[in-house]
C-alpha positions in Angstrom: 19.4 -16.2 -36.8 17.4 -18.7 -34.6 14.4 -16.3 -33.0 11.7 -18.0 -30.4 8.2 -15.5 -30.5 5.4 -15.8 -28.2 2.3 -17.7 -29.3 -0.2 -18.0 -26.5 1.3 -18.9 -23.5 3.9 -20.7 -25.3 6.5 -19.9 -28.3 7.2 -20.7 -32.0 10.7 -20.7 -33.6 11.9 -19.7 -37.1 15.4 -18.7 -38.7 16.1 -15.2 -40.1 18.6 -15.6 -43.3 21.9 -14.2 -42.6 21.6 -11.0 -45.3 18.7 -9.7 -43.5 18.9 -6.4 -41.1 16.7 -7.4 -38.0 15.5 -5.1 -35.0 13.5 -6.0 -32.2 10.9 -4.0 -30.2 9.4 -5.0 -27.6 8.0 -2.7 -23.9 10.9 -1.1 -22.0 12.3 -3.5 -19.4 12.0 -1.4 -16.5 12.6 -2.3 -12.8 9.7 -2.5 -9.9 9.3 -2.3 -6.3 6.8 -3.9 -4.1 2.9 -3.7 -5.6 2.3 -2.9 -2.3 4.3 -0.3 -2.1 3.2 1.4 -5.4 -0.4 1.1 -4.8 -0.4 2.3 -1.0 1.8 5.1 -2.0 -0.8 5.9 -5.0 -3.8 5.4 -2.9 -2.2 7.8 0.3 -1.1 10.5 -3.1 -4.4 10.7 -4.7 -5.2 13.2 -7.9 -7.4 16.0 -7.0 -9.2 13.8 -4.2 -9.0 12.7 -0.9 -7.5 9.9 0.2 -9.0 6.2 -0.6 -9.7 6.2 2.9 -11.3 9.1 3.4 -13.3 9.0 0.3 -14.2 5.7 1.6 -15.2 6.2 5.1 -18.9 8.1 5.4 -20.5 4.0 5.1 -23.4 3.9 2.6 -23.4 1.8 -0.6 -19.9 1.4 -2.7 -20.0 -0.1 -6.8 -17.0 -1.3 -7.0 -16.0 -1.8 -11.8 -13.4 -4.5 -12.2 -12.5 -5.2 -15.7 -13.4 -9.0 -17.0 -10.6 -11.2 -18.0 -9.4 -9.8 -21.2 -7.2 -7.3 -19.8 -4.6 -8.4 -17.1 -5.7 -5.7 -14.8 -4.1 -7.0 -11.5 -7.7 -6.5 -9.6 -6.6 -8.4 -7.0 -3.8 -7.5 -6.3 -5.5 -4.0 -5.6 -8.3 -5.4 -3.8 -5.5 -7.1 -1.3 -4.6 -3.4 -0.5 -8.9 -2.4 0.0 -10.6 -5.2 0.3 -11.4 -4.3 4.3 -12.6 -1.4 3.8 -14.6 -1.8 0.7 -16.5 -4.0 3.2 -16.8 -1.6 6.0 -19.7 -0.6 3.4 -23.0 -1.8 1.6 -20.7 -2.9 -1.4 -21.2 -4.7 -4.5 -19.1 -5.8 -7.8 -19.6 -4.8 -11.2 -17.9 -6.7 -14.0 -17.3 -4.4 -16.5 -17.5 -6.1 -20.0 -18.8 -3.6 -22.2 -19.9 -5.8 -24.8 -18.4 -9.3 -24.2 -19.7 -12.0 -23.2 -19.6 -13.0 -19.3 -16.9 -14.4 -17.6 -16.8 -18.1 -17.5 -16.1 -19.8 -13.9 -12.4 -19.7 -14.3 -12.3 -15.9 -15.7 -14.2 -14.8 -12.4 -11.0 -16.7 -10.2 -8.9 -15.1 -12.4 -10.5 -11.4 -12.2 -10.7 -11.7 -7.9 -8.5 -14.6 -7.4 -8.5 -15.8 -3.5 -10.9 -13.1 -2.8 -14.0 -14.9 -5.0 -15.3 -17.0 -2.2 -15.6 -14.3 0.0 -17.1 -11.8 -2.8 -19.1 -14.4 -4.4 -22.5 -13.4 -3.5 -21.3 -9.4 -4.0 -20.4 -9.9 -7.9 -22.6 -8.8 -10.7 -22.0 -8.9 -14.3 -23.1 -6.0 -16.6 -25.2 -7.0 -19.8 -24.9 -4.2 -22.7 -28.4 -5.8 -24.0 -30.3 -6.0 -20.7 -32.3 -2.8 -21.0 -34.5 -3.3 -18.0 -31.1 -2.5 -16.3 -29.8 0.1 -18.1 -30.7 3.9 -17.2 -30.1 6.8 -19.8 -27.9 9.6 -18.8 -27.8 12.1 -21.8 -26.8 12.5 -25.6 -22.9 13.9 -26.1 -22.7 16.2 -29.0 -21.6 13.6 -31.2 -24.8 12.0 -30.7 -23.9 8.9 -28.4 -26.8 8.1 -25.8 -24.6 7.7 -23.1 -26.9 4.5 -21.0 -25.6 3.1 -18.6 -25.7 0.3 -15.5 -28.5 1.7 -13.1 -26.1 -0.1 -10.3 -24.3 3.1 -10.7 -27.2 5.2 -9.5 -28.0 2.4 -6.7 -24.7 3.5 -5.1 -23.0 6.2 -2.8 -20.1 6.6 -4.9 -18.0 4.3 -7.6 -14.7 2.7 -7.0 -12.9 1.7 -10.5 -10.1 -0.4 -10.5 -8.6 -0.6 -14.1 -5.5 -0.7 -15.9 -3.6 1.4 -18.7 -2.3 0.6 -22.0 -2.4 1.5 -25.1 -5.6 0.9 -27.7 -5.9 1.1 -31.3 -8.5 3.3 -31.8 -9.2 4.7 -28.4 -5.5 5.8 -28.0 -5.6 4.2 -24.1 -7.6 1.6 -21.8 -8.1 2.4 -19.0 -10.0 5.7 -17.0 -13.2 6.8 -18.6 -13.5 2.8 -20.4 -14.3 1.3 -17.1 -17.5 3.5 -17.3 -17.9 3.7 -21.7 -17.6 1.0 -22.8 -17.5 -1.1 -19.2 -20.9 -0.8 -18.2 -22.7 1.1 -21.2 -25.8 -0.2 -23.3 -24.7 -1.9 -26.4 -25.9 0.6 -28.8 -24.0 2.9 -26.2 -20.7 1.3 -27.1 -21.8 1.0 -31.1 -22.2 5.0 -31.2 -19.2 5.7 -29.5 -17.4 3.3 -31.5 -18.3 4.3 -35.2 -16.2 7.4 -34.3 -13.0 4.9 -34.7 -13.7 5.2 -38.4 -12.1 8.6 -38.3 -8.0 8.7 -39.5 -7.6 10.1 -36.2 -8.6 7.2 -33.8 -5.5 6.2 -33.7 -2.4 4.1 -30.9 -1.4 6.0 -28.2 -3.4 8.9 -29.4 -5.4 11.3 -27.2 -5.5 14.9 -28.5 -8.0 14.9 -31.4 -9.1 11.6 -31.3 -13.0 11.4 -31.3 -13.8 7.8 -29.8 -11.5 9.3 -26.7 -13.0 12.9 -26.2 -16.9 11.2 -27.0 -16.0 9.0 -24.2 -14.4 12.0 -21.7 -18.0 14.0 -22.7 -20.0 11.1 -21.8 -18.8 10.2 -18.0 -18.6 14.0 -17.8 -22.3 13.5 -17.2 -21.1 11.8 -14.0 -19.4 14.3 -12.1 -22.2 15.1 -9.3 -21.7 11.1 -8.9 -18.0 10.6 -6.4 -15.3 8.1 -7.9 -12.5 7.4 -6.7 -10.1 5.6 -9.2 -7.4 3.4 -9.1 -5.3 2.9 -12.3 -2.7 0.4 -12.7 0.4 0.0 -15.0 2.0 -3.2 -15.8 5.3 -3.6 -17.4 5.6 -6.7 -19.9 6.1 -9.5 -17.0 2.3 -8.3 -16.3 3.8 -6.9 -12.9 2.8 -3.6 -11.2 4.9 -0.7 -12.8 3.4 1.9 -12.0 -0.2 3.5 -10.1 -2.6 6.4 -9.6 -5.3 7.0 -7.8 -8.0 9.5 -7.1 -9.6 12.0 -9.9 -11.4 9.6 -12.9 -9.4 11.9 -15.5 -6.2 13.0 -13.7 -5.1 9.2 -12.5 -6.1 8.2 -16.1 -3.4 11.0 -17.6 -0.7 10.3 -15.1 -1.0 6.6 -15.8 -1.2 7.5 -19.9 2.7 8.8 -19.1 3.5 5.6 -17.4 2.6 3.6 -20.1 3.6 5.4 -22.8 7.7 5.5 -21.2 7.0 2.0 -21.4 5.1 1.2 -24.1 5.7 3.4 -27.0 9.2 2.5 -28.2 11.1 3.9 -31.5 11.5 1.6 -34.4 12.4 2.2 -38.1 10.1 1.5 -41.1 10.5 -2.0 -42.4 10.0 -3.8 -45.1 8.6 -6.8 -43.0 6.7 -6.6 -39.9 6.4 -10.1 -37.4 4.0 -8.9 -34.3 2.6 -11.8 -31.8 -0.6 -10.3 -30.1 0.3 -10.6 -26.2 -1.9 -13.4 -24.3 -4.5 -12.5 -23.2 -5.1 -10.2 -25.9 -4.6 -13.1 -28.1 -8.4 -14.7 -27.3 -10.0 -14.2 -30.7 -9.6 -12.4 -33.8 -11.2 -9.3 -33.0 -8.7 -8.4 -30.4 -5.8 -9.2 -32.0 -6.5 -6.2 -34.7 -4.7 -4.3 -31.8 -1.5 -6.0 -33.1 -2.5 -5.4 -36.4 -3.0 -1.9 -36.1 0.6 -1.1 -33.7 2.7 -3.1 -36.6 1.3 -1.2 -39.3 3.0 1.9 -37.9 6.4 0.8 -38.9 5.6 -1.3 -42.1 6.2 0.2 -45.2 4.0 0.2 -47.8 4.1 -2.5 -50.3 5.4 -4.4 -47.6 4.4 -8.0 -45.6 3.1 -8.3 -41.6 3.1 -11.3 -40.3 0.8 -11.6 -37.2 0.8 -14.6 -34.7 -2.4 -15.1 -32.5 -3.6 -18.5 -31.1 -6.7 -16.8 -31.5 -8.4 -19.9 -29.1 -11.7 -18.3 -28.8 -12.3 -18.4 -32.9 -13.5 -15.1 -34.1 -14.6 -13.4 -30.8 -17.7 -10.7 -32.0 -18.5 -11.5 -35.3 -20.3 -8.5 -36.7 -17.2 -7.3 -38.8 -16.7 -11.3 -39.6 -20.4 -12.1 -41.2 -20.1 -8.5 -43.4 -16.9 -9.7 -44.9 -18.0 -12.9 -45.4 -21.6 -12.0 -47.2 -19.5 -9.6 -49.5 -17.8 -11.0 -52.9 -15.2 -7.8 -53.2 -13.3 -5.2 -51.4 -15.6 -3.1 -53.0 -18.6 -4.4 -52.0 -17.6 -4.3 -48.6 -16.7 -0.6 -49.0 -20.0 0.4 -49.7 -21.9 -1.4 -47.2 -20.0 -0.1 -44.2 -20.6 3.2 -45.8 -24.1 3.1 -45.0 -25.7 2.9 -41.0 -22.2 1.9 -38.9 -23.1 -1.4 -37.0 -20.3 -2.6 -34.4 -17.4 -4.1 -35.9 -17.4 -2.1 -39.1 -14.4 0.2 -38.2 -12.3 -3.5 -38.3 -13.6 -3.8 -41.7 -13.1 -0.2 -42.5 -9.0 -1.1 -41.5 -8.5 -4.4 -42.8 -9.8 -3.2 -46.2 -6.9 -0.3 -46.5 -4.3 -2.5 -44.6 -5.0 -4.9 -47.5 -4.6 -2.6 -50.2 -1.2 -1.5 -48.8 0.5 -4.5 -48.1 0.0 -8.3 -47.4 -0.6 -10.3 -44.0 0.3 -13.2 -43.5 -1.9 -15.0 -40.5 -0.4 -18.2 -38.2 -3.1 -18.7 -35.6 -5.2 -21.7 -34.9 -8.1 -20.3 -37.1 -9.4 -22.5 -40.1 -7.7 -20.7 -43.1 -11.3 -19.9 -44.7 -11.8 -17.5 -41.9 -8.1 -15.7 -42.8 -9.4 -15.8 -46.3 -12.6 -13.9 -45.7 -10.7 -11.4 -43.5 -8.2 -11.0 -46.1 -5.1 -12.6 -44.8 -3.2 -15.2 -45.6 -3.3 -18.3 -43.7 0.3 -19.9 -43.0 0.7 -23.5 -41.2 3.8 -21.5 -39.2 6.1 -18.3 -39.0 9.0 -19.7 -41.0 6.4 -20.2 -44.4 5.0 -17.0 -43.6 8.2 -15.2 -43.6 9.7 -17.5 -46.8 6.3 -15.9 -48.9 7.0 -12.7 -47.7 10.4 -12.7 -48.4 9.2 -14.0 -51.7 7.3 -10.7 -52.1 9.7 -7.9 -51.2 13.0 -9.6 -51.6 15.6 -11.4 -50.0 17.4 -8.0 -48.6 14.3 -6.8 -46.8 15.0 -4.9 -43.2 12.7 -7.0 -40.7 11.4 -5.7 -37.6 10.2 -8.0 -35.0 7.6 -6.9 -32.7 7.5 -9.6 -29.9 4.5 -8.0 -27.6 2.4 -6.8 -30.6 -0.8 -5.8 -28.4 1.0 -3.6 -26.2 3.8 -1.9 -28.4 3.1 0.9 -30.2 6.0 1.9 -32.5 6.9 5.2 -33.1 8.6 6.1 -36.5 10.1 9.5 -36.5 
């Protein structure tokens, strides 16, 4: 069997051996109507709010939170539908990169598209680091300083346009992230974020999971502050599926459904896993531990993953990277992420048990010393990769081919 799998935005081929029991999974294939039709009916439907326009109307100063260019958040799409009236007011833009770097010239087109010339002198970008900016709201009672963009406290009210999808250790983007970890202080984000060491920050996980419900205490510190919030859903052509609007928490859960119809699909445990992290998921090597962590679900013990990521931005933040690579064992690196957490260490944390219950094979455009200290195994394409593997579990093995790896969240009953 011939099979083509996405590798940035273009494909790689390999051949399956005949004996071999193969299932894809991949997001439901859904049909859509007009995105203007899906976000005007959201917006004129709010969730426990009035309507965008309404909420909008009383003049005075609007923060607008966009997300920066590693999600596909169609922002402006949804600022096609607003845009006027946004600008009835005192507005201003907020990129909300939590802690990433800024976006680059050709990210910022790609976040407002033809509305950048016209918004130019209205955007802002949020620094987790720039402390003479930051403003502290309160401690949550896991103990995360919840600091945040004093822009929010320059405004009226907050207008967040995100998007919905699954995460691998927040259980969902989208909602409360625009605000934690969008535009929190970096140590912030780091607090919230050594809760994803716990077994229950997990996919598509909300009930239980402490990263999420740390995060749903925090903006809770917000509430005297109005929001309105438009959440998007995009099927796996990246087009408008589905949209809600209003309430920060109640448009959050009804998009949560949305993308869980679409995104959390059955599979059966396999022997081998192949998973291609979705562009533009597929910048670096820290984000493409979200395809990691979704093929892991089906994989059996003992068994082989191969992952594809173009990974064209190298390692992304290297915290996790530099620990792994000062340490000479598994061990080692146990016991120094078992002291103070420091961003990053919940990947090492994973990568550590993943490697201790099966192998993972690596074809990205990484040098292979990097796969090495991360402890994967570098392949020069998908057909050696799968060969070794086969070589390690046996010819018969039941493969399962995951072909949007950063978006799919398998479910094994």
């Amino acid at each position: 069997m011939k099979v083509k799998i996405p590798y940035g935005k273009d494909h790689r081929s390999f051949e399956i051996p005949d004996g071999n029991s193969v299932t894809f999974v991949h997001p439901l294939e859904v049909e859509v109507v007009s995105p203007h039709e899906i976000l005007h009916n959201a917006l004129s439907n709010p969730h426990e709010s009035p309507g965008f326009e309404d909420f909008i109307s009383h003049g005075g100063k609007t923060l607008v939170l966009v997300n920066d260019a590693a999600r596909s958040t169609p922002t402006t799409r949804v600022l096609d539908v607003i845009i006027e009236k946004l600008l009835d007011t005192d507005c201003r833009f907020l990129v909300a990169t939590g802690t990433h770097r800024a976006p680059t010239a050709e990210e910022l087109e790609y976040i407002f598209g033809h509305h950048l010339a016209r918004l130019s002198g209205l955007i802002e970008i949020h620094d987790c680091r720039d402390n003479e900016n930051l403003v502290s709201v309160g401690v949550t009672v896991r103990g995360t300083e919840f600091a945040i963009n004093k822009l929010a406290f320059w405004a009226d009210r907050i207008v967040i346009i995100g998007s919905v999808e699954p995460h691998f250790f927040a259980g969902f983007t989208g909602g409360r992230k625009s605000l934690l970890p969008g535009i929190s202080a970096y140590r912030t984000v780091e607090q919230n974020h050594s809760h994803a060491m716990s077994e229950n920050s997990q996919p598509a996980r909300l009930d239980g999971n402490p990263v999420h419900e740390d995060m749903m205490e925090a903006v809770e510190m917000l509430s005297d502050l109005p929001i309105f919030s438009i959440q998007t859903v995009l099927d796996s052509r990246v087009r408008i599926y589905a949209a809600a609007a209003g309430d920060l928490n109640d448009s959050f859960f009804a998009a949560v459904e949305s993308a869980r119809k679409l995104f959390c699909r059955q599979a059966i445990f396999s022997d081998i896993v192949i998973t291609a992290a979705s562009y533009p998921l597929d910048m670096d090597l820290y984000q493409t531990q979200k395809a990691i962590e979704h093929a892991r679900l089906a994989l059996k013990e003992g068994g082989a993953m191969i992952v594809l990521s173009q990974c064209r931005e190298g390692i992304g933040p290297d915290s996790f990277f530099r620990l792994m690579q000062s340490c000479n064992t598994k061990e080692e690196m146990s016991r120094k992420i078992s002291g103070e957490y420091k961003l990053g260490y919940h990947k090492v944390k994973r990568l550590i048990e993943l490697s201790k219950m099966f192998d993972i094979f690596a074809v990205t455009d990484l040098e292979p010393e990097i796969l090495n200290t991360v402890l994967m195994k570098p392949c020069e394409s998908v057909q050696i990769a799968l060969e070794q593997a086969l070589d390690k579990v046996g010819p018969e093995a039941k493969i399962l081919i995951i072909t949007d790896g950063s978006l799919t969240v398998p479910v094994v009953n």
